[in-house]
TORLOTI-563490 format. One record per residue: chain; x, y, z of N, C-alpha, C in turn. Coordinates in steps of 0.1 Angstrom, whole numbers, plus 5000, padded with zeros to 4 digits. Layout:
BEGIN
 ch n_xx n_yy n_zz ca_xx ca_yy ca_zz c_xx c_yy c_zz
  A    X    Y    Z     X     Y     Z    X    Y    Z
...
END
This chain:
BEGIN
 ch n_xx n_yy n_zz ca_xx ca_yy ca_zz c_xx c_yy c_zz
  A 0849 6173 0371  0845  6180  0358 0840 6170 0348
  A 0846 6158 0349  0839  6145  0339 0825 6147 0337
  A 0818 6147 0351  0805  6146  0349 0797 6159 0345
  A 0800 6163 0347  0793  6176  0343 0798 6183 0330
  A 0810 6179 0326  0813  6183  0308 0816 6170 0299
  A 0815 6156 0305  0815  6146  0296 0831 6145 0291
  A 0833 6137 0279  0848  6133  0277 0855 6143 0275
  A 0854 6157 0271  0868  6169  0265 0868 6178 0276
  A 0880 6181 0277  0884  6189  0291 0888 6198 0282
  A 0875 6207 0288  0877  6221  0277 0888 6231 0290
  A 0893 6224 0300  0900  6232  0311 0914 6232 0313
  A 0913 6221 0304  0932  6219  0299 0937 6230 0292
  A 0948 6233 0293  0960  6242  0287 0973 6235 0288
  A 0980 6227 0277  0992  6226  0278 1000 6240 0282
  A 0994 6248 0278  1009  6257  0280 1005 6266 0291
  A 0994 6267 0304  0988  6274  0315 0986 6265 0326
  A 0989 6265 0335  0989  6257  0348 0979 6265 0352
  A 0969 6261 0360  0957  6269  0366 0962 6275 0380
  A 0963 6287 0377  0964  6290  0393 0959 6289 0403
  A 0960 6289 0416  0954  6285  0429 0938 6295 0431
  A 0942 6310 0427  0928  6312  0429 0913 6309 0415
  A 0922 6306 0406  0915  6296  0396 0908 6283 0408
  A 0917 6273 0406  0911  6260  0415 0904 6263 0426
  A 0908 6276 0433  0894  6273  0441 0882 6280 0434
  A 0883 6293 0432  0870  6293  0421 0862 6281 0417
  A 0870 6272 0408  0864  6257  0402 0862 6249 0415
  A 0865 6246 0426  0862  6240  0436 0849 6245 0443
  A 0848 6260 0444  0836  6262  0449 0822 6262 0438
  A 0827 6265 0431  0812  6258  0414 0810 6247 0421
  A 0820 6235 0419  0813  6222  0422 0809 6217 0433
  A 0813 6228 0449  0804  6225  0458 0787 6231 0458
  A 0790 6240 0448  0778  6250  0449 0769 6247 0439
  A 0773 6248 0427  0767  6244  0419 0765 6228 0413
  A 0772 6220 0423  0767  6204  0415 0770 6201 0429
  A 0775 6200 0437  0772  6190  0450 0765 6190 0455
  A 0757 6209 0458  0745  6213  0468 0736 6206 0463
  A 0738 6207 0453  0722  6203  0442 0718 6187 0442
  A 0726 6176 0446  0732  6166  0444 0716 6160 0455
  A 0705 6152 0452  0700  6146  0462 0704 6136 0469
  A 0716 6128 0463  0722  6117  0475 0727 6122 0489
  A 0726 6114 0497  0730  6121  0510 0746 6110 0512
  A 0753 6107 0504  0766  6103  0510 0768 6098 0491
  A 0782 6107 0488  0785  6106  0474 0803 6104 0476
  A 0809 6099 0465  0824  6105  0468 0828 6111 0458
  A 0839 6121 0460  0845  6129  0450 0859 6123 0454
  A 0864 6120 0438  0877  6111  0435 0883 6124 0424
  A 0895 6126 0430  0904  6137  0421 0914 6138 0425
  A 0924 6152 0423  0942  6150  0427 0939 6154 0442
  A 0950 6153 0451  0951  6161  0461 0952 6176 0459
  A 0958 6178 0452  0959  6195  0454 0945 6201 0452
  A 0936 6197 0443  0925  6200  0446 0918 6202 0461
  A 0920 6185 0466  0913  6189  0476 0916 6195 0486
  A 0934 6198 0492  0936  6207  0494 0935 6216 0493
  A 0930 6221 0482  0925  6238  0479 0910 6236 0482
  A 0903 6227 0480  0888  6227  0484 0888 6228 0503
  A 0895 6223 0507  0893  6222  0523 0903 6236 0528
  A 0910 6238 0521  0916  6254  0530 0915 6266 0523
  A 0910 6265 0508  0902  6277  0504 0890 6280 0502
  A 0875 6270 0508  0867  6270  0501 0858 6261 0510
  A 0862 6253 0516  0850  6251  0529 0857 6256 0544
  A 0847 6257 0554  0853  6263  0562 0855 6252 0572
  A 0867 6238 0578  0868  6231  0583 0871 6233 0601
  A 0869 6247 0601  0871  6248  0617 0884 6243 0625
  A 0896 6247 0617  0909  6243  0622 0911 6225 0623
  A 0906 6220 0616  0908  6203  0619 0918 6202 0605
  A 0931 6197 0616  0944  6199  0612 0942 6187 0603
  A 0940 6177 0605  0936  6161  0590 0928 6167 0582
  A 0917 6174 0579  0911  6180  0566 0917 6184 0559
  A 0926 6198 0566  0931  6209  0565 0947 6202 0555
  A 0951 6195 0559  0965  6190  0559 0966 6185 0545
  A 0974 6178 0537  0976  6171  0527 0974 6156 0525
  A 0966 6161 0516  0962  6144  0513 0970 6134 0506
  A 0969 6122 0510  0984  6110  0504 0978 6106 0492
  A 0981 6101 0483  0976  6095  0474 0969 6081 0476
  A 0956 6085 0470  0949  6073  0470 0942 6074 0489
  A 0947 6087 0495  0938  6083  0509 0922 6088 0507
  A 0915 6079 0513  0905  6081  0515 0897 6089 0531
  A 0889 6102 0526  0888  6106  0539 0872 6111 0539
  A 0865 6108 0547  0849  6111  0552 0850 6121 0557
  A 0835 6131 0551  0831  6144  0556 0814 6144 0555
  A 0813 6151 0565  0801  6154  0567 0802 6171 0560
  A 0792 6176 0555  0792  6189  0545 0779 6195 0549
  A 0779 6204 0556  0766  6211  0559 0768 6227 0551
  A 0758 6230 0545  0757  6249  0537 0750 6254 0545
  A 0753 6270 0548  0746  6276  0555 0745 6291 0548
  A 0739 6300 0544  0736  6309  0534 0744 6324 0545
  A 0753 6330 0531  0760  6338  0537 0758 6352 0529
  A 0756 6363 0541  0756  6375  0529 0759 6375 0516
  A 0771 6371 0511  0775  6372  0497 0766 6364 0492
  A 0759 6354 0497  0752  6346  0486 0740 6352 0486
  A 0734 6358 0491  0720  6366  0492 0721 6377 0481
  A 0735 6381 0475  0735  6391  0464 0725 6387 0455
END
């Protein structure tokens, strides 16, 4: 969210924890709307785990691959290949 809103994190709430179907909502914006769009063909995305937890089991479809799928350690680093493929809903 840095990059795309700059220094103030208009997404903070001291007093609201974002719920899970919040984070993935926000996880699929930034695959859809700033990663697709993204011309580099190999980028990294640096954030908490629980995010990407919620990006890999709510929000891409990793085909049961239990290391995606699984929890991430702090500080691990993990390679993906990301292919989009256009689905009814997005044809709305």
């Amino acid at each position: 969210d840095l990059v795309t809103h700059g220094e103030e994190d208009h997404l903070w709430n001291p007093y609201k924890r974002e719920g899970p179907v919040d984070e993935a909502n926000r996880a699929y914006e930034f695959m859809t709307g700033f990663l697709m769009e993204r011309p580099e063909k190999e980028i990294s995305v640096v954030c908490h785990s629980a995010w990407l937890f919620s990006l890999c089991n709510a929000v891409m479809d990793c085909d049961g691959d239990e290391e995606l799928e699984s929890w991430f350690d702090t500080g691990e680093i993990r390679s993906m290949k990301i292919t989009y493929r256009a689905t009814a809903a997005a044809k709305l």
